[in-house]
N, CA, C and O of each residue as an XYZ file, in Angstrom:
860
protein
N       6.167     -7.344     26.643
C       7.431     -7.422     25.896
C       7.720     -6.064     25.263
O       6.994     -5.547     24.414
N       8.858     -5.522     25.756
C       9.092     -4.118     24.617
C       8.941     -3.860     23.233
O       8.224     -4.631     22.594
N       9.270     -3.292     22.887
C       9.264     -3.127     21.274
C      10.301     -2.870     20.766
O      10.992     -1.984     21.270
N      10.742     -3.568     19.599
C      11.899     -3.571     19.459
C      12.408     -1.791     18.740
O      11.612     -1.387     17.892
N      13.069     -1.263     18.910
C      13.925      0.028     18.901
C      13.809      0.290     17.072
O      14.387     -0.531     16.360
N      13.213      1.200     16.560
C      12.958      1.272     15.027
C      14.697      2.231     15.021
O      14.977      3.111     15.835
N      15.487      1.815     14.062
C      16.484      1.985     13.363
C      16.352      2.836     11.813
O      16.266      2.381     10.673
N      16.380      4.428     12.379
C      16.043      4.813     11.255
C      17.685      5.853     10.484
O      17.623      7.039     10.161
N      18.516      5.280     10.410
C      19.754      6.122     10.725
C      19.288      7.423      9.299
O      18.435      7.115      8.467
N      19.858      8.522      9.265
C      20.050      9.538      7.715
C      20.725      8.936      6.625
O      21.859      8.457      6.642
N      20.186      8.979      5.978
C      21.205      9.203      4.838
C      20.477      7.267      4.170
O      20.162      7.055      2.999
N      20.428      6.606      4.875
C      20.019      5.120      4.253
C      18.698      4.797      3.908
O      17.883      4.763      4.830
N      18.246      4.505      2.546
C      17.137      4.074      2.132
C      16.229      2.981      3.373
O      16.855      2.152      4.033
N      14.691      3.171      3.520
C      13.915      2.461      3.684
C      12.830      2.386      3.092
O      12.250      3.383      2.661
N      12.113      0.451      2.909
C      10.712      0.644      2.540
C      10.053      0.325      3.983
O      10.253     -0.383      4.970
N       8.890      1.554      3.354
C       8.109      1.377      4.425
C       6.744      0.710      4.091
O       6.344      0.615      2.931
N       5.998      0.219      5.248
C       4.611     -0.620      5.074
C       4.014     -0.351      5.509
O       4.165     -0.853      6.623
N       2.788      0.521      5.498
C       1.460      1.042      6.384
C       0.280      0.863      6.217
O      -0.266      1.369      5.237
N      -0.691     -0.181      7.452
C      -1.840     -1.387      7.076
C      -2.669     -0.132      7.506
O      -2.403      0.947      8.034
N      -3.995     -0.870      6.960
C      -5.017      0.190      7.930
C      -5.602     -1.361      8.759
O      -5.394     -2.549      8.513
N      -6.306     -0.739      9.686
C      -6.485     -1.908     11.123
C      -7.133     -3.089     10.757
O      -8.256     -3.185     10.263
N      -6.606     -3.688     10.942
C      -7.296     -4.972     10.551
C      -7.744     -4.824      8.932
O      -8.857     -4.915      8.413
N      -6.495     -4.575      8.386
C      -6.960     -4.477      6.970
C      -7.634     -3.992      6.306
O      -7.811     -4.361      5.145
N      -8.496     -2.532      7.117
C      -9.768     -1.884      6.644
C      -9.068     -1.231      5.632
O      -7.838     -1.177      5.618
N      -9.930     -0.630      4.612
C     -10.358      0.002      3.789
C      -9.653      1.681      3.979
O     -10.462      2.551      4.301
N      -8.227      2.089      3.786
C      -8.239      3.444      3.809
C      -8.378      4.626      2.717
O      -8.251      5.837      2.893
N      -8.668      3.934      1.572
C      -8.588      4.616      0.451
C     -10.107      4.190     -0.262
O     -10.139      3.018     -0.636
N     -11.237      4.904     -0.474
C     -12.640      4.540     -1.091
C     -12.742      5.410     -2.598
O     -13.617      5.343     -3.461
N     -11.781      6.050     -2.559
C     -12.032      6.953     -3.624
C     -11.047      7.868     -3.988
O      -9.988      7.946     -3.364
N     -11.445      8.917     -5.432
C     -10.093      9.684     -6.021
C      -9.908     10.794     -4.964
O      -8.702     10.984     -4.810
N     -10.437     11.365     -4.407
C     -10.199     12.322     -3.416
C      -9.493     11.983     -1.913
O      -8.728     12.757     -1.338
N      -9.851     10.859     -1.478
C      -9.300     10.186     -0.617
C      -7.389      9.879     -1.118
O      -6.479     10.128     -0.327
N      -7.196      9.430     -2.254
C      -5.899      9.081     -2.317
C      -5.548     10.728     -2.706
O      -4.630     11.183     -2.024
N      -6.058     11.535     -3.549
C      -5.170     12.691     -3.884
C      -5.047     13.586     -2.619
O      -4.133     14.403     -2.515
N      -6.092     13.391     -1.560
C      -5.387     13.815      0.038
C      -4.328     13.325      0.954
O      -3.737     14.027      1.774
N      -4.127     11.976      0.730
C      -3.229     11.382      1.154
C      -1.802     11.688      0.615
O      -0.732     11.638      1.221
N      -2.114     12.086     -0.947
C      -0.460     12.702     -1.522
C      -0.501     13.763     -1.404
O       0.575     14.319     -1.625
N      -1.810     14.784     -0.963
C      -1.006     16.181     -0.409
C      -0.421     16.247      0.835
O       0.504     17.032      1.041
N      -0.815     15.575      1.619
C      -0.303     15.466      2.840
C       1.169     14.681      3.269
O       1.914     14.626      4.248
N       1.094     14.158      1.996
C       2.666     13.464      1.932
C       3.565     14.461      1.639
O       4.381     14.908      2.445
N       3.387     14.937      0.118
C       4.402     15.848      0.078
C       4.215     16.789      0.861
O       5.165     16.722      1.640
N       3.459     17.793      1.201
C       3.300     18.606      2.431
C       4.780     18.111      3.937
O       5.770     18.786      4.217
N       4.325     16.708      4.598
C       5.204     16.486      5.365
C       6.694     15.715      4.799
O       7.453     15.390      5.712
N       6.993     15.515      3.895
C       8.127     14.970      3.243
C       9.157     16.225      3.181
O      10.384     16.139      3.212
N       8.332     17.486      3.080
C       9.254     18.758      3.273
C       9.304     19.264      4.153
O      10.365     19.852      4.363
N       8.366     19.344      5.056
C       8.735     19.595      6.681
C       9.876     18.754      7.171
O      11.029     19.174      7.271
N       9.554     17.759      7.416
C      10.672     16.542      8.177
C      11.499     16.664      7.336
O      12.501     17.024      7.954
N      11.865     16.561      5.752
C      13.139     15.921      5.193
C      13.369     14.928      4.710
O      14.562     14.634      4.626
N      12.556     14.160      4.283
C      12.608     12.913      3.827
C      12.565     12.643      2.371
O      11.627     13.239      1.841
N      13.050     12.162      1.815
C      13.185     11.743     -0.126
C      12.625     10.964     -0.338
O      13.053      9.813     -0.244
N      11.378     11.273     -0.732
C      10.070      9.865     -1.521
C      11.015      9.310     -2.881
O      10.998      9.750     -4.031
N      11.378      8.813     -2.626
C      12.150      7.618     -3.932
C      11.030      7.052     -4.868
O      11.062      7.283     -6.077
N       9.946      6.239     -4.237
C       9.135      5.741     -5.293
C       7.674      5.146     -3.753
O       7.856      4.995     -2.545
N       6.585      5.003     -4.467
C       5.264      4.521     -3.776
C       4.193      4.190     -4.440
O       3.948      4.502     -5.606
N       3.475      3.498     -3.660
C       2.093      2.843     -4.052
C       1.235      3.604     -2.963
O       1.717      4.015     -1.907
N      -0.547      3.796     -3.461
C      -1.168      3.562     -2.675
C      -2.430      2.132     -3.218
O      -3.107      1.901     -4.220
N      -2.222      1.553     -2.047
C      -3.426      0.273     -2.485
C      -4.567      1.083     -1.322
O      -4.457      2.029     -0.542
N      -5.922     -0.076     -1.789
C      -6.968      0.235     -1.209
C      -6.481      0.434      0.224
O      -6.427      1.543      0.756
N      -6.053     -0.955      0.943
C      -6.242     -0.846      2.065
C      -4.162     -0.686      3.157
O      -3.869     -1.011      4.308
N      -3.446     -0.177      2.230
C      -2.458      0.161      2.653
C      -1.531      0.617      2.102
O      -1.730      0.727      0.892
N      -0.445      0.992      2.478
C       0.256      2.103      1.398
C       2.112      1.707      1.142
O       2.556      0.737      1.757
N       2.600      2.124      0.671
C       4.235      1.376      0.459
C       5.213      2.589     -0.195
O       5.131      2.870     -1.390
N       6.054      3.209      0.628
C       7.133      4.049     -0.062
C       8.522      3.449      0.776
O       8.687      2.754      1.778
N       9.553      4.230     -0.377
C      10.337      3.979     -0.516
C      11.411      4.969     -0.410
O      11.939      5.544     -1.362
N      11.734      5.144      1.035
C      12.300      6.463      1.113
C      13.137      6.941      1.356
O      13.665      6.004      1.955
N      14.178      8.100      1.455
C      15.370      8.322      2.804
C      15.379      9.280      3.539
O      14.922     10.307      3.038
N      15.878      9.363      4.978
C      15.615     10.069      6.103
C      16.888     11.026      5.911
O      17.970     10.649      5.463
N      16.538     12.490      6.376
C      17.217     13.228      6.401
C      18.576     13.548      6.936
O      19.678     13.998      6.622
N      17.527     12.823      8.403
C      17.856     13.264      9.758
C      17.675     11.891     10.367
O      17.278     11.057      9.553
N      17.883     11.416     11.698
C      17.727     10.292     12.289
C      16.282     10.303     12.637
O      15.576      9.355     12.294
N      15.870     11.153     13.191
C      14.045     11.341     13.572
C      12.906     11.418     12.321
O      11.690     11.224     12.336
N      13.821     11.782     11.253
C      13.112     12.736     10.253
C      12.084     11.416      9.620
O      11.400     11.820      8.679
N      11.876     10.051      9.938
C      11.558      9.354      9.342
C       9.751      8.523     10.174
O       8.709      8.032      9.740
N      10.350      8.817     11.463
C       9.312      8.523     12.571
C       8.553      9.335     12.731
O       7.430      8.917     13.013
N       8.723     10.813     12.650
C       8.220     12.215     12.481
C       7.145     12.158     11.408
O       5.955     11.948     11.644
N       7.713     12.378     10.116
C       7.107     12.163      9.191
C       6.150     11.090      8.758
O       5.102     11.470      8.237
N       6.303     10.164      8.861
C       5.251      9.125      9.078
C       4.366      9.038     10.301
O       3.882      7.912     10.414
N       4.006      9.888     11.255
C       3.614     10.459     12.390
C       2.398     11.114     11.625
O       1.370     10.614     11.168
N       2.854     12.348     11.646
C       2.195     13.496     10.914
C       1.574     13.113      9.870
O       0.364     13.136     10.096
N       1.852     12.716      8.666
C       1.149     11.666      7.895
C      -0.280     10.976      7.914
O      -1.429     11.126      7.497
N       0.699      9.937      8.829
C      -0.660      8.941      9.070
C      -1.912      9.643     10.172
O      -3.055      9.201     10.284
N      -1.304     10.903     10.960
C      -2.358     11.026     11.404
C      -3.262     12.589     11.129
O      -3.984     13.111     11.978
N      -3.128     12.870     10.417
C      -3.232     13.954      9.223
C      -4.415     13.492      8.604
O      -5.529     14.017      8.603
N      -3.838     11.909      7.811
C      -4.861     11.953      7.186
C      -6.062     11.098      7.939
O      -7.239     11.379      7.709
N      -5.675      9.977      8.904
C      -6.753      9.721      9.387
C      -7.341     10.867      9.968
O      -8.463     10.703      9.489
N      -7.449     11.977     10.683
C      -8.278     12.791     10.876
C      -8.822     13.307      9.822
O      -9.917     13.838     10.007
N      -8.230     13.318      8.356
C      -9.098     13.467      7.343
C     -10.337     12.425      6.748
O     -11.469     12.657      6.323
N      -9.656     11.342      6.909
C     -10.737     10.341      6.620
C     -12.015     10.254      7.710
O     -13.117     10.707      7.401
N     -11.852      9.851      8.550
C     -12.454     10.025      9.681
C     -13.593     11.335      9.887
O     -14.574     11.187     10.616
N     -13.365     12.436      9.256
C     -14.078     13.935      9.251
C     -15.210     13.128      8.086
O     -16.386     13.094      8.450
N     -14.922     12.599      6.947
C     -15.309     12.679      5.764
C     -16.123     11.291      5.911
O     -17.139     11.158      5.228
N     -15.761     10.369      6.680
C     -16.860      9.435      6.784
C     -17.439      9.252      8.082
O     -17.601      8.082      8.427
N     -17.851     10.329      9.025
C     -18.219     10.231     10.108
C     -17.730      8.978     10.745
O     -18.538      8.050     10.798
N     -16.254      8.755     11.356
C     -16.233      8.027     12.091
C     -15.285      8.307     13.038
O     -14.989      9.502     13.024
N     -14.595      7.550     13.997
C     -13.659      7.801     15.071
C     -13.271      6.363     15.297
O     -13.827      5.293     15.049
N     -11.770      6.811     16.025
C     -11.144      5.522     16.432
C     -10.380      5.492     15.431
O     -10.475      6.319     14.524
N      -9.246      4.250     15.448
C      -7.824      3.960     14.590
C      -8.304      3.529     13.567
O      -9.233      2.755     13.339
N      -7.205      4.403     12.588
C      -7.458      4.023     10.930
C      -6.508      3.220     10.994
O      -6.883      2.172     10.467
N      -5.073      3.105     11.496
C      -3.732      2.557     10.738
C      -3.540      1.104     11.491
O      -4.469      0.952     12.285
N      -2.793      0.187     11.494
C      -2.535     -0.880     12.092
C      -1.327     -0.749     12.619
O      -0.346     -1.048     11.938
N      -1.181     -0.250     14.002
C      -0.180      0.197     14.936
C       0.690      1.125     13.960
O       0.301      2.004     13.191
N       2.148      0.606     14.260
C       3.417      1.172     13.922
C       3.215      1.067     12.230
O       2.662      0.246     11.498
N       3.761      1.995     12.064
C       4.593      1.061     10.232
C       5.563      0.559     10.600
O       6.290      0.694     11.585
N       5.544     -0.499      9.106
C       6.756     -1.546      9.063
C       7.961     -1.076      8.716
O       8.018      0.094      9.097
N       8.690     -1.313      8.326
C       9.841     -0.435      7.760
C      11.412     -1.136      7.746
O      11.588     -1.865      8.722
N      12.234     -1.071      7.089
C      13.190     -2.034      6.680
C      14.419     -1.419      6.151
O      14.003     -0.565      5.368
N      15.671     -1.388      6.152
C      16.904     -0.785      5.850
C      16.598     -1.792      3.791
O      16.035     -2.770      3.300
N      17.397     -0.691      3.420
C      17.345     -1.429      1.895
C      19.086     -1.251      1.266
O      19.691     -0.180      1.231
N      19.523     -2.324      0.903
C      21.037     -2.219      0.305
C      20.823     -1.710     -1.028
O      20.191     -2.276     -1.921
N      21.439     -0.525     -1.090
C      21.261      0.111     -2.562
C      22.327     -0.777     -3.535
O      22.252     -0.514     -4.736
N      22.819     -1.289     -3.331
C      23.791     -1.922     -4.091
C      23.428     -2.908     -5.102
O      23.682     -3.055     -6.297
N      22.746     -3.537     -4.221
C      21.766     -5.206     -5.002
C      20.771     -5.499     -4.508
O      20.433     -6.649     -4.230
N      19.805     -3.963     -4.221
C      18.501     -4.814     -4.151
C      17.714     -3.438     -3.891
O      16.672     -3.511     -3.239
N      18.054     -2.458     -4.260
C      17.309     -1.029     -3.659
C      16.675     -1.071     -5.309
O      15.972     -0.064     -5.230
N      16.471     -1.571     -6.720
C      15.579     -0.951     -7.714
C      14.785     -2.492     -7.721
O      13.715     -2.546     -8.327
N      15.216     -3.527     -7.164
C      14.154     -4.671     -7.013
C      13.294     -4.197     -6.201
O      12.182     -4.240     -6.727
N      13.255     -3.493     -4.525
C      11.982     -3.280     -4.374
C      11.045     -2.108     -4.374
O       9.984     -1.943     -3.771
N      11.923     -1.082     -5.477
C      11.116     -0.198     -5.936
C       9.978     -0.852     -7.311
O       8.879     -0.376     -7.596
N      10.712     -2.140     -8.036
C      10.294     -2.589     -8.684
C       9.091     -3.500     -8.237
O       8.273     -3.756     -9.121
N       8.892     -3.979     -7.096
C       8.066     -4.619     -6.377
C       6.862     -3.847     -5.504
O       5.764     -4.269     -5.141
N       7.410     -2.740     -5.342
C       6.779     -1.681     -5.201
C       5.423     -1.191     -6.190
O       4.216     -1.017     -6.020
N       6.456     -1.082     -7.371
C       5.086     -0.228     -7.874
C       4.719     -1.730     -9.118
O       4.453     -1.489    -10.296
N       4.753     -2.559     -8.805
C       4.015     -3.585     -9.056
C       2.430     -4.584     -8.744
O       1.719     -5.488     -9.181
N       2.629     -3.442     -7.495
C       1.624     -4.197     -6.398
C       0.147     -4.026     -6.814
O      -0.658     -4.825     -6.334
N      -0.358     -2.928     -7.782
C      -1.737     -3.062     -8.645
C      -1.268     -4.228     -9.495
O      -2.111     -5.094     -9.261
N      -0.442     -4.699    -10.302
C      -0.943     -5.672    -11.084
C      -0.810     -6.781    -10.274
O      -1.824     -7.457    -10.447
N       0.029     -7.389     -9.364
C       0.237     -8.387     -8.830
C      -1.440     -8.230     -8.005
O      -2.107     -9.237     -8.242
N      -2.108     -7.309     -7.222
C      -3.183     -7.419     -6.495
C      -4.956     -7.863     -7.827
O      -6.128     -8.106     -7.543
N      -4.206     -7.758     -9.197
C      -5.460     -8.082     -9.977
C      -6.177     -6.315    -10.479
O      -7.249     -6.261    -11.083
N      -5.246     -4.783    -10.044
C      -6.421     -4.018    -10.159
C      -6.065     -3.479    -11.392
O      -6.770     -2.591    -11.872
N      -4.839     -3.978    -12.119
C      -4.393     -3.119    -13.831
C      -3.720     -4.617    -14.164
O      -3.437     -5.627    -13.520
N      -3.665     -4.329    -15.041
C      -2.658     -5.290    -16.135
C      -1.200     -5.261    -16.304
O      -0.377     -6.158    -16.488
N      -1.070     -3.550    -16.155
C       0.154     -2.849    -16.770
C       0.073     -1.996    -15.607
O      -0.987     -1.682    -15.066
N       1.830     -1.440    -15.042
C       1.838     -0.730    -14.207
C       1.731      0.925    -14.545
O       1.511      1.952    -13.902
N       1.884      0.730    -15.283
C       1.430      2.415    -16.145
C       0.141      2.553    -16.065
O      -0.266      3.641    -16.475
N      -0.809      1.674    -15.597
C      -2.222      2.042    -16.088
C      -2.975      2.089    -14.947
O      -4.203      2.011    -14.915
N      -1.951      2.267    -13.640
C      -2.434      2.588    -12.232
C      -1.796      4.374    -12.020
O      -0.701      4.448    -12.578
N      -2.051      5.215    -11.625
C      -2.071      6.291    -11.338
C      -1.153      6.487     -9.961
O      -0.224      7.271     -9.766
N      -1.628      5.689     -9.249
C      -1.341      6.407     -7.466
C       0.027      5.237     -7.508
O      -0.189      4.297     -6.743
N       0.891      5.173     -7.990
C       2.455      4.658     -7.851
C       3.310      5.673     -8.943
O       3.011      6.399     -9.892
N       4.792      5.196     -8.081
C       5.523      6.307     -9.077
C       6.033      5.516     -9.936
O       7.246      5.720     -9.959
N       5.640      4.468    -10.882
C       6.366      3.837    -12.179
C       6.182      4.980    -13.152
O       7.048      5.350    -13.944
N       5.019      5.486    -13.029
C       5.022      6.600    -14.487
C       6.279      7.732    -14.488
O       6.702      8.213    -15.540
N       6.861      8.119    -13.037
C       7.436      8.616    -12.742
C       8.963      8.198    -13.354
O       9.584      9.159    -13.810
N       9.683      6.804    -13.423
C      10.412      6.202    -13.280
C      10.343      5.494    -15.055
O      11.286      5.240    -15.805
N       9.147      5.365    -15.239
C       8.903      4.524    -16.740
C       8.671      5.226    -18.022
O       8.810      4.822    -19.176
N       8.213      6.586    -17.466
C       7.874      7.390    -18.612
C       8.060      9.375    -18.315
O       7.582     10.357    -18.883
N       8.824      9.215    -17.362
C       9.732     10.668    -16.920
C       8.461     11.791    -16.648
O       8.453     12.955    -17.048
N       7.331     11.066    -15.808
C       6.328     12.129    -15.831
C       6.730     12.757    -14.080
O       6.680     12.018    -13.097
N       7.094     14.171    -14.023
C       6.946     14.816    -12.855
C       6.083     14.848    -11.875
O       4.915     15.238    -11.889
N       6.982     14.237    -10.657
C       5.897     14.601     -9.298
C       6.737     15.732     -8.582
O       7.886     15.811     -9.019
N       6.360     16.783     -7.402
C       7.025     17.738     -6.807
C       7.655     16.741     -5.640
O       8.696     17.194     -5.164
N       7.310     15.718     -5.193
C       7.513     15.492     -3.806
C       8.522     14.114     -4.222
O       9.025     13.392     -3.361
N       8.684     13.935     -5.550
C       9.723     12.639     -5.774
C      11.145     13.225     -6.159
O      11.412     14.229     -6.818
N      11.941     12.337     -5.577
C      13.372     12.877     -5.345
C      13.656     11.182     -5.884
O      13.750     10.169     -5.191
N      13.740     11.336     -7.303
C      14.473     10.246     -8.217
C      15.854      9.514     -7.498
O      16.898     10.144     -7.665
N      15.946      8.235     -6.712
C      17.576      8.026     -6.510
C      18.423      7.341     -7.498
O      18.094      6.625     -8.444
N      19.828      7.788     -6.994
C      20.967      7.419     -7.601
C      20.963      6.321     -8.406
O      21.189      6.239     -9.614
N      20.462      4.836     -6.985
C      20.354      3.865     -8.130
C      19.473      3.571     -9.294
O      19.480      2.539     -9.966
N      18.344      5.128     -9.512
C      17.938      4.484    -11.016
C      18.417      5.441    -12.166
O      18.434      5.365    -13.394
N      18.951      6.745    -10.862
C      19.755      7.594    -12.344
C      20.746      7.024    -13.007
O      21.121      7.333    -14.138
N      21.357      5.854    -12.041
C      22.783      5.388    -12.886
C      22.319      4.085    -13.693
O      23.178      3.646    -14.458
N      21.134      3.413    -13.651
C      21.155      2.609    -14.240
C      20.988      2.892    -16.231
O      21.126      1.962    -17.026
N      20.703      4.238    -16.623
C      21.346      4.381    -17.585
C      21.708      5.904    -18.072
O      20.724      6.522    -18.479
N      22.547      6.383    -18.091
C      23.149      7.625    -18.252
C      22.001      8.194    -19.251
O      21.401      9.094    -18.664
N      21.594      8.024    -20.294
C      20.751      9.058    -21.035
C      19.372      8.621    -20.582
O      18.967      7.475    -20.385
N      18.647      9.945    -20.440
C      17.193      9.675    -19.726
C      16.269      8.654    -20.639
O      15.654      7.698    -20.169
N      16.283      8.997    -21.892
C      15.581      8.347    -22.634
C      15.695      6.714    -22.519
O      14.937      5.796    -22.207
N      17.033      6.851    -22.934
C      17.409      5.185    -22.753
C      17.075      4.435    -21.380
O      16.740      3.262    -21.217
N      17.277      5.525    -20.375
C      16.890      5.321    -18.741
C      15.180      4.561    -18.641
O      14.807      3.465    -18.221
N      14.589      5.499    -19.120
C      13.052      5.490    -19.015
C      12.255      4.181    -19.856
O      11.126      3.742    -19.633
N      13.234      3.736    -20.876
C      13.067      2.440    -21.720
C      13.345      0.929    -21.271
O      12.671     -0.056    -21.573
N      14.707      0.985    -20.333
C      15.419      0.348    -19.791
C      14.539     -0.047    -18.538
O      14.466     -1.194    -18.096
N      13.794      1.201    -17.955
C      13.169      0.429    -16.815
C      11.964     -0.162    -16.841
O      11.424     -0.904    -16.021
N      11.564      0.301    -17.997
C      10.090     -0.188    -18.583
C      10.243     -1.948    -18.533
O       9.485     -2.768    -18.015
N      11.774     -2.191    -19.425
C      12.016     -3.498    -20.072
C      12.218     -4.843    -17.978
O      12.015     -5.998    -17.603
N      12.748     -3.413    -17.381
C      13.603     -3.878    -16.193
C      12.214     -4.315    -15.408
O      12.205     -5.468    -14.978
N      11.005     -3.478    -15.173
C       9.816     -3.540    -14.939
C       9.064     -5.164    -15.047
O       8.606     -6.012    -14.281
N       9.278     -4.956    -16.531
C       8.423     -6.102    -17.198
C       8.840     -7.632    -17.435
O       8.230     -8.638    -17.798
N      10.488     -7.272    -16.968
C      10.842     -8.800    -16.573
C      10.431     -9.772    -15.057
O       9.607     -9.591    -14.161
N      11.330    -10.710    -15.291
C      10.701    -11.697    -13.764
C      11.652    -11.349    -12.903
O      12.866    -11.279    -13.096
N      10.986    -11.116    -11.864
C      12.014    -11.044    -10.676
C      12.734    -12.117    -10.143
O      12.043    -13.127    -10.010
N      14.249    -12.255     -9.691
C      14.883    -13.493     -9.100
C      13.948    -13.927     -8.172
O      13.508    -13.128     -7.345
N      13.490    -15.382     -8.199
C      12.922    -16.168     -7.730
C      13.195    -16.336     -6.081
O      14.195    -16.925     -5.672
N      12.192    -15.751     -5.181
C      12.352    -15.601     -4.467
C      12.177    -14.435     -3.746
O      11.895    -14.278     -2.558
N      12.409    -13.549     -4.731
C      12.580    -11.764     -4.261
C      11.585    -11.054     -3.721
O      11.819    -10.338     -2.747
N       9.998    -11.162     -4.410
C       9.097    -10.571     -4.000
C       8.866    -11.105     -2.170
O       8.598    -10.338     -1.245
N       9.043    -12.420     -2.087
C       8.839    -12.900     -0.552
C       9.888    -12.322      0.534
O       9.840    -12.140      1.751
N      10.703    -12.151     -0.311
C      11.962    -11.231      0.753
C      11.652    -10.213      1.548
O      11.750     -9.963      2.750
N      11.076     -9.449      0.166
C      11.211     -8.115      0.524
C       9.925     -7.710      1.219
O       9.960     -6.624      1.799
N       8.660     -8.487      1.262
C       7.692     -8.726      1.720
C       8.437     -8.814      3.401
O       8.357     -7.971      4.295
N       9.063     -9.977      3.409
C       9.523    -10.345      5.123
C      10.555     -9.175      5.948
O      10.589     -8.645      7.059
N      11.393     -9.135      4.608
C      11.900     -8.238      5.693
C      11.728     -6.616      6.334
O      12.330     -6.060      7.253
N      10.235     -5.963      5.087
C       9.919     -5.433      6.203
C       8.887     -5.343      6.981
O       8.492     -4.458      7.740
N       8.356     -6.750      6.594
C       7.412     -6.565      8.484
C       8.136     -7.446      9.461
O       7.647     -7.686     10.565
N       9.338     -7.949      9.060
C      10.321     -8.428     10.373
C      10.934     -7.132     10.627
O      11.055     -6.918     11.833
N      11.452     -5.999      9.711
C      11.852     -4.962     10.233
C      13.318     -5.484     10.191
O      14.082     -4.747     10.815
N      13.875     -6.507      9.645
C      15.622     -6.784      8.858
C      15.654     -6.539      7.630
O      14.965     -6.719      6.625
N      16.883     -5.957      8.019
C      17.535     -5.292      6.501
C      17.390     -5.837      5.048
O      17.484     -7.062      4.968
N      17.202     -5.231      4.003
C      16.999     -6.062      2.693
C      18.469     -6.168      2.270
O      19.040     -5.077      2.258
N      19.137     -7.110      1.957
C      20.605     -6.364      1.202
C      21.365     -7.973      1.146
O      20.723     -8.999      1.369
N      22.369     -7.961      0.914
C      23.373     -9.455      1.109
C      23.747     -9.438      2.653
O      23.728     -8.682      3.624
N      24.174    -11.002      2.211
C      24.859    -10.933      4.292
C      25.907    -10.315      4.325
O      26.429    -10.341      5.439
N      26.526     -9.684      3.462
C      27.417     -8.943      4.240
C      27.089     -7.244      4.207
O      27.855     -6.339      4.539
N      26.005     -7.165      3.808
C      24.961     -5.645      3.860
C      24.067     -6.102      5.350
O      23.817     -5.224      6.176
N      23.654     -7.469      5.570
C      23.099     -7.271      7.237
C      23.843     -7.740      8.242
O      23.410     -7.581      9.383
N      25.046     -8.378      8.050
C      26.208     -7.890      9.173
C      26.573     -6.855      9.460
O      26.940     -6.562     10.598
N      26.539     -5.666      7.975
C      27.175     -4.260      8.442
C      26.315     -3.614      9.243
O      26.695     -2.823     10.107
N      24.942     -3.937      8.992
C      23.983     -3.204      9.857
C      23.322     -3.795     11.008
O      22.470     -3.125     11.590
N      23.625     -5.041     11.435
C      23.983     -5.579     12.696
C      25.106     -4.721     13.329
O      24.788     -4.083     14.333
N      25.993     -4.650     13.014
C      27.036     -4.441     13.492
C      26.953     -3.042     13.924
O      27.344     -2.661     15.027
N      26.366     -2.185     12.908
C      26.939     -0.643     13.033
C      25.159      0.066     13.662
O      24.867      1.223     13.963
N      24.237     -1.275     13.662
C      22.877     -0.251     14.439
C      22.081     -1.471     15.265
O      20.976     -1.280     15.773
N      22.718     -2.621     15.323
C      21.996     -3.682     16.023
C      21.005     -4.213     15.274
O      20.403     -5.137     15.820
N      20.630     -3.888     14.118
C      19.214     -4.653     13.284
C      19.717     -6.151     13.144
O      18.999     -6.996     12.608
């Protein structure tokens, strides 16, 4: 059976989902994840791509991003993933596949639903049991988003600069936005639709992108 055609158009937000094989183990330690974010931002500026917001968990990873270019997204997650598995792989004497095939990856409607799954995003240490508080995990960008701490390779979007015109009030607001419940239902959404690889957004955000890219 073919594979279905990854839809990565410029200019439109995606989250992406990247397993390691059979669920292994790609992250054992602090050096292991702080290689994985040099190598991100490293290729995020080659290709072109805008890290919006990310997690790394033990055994897989989650950003939230936009493509430059139409390629700039398949490229980059290319180089990436295999960057660093040849790094991991050097460092624990082994060989053979780190990642679990393709990444997942999903169109996101910035309109009504692009800061829910950044919010779901960097939720995923407390929801997995490994912090309490999302501030008190390191390798996601809430600190970024919750408490205005600088990364080089994050390119802040629109929808959380506008959610409140003064930074301060911004950085308070998402803390509060953070720490509420999500609409019932939401986390499973956004879970499905991207390892179905359909659009996150209203039906009339995945008619437009039926319509205008076949998803």
């Amino acid at each position: 059976m073919a594979r279905r055609p990854r839809i990565c158009p410029a200019g439109m937000p995606q989250h992406v989902i990247q397993r390691g094989n059979n669920r292994q183990v790609c992250f054992q330690d602090f050096p292991d994840k702080a290689a994985y974010i040099a190598f991100l931002s490293r290729y995020q500026r080659e290709h072109g791509v805008d890290i919006h917001a990310w997690v790394l968990m033990s055994n897989h990873t989650h950003l939230l991003v936009t493509p430059q270019t139409d390629q700039a997204l398949s490229g980059f997650m290319k180089a990436l993933g295999q960057r660093y598995a040849q790094y991991f792989n050097f460092k624990y004497e082994r060989s053979g596949t780190l990642w679990e095939g393709r990444f997942k990856s999903c169109l996101v409607d910035t309109e009504s639903y692009f800061l829910q799954c950044q919010r779901y995003i960097e939720l995923n240490p407390v929801k997995a049991g490994m912090v309490q508080y999302a501030g008190d995990y390191q390798w996601s960008s809430y600190r970024c988003h919750g408490y205005g701490l600088k990364a080089k390779w994050h390119t802040p979007h629109s929808c959380y600069l506008a959610y409140q015109p003064d930074p301060d009030q911004r950085l308070e607001s998402y803390r509060s936005f953070v720490a509420g419940p999500a609409p019932e239902g939401m986390d499973d959404l956004i879970q499905y639709t991207a390892i179905a690889g359909k659009p996150l957004g209203t039906e009339a955000f995945q008619e437009e992108m039926h319509t205008r890219f076949g998803v």
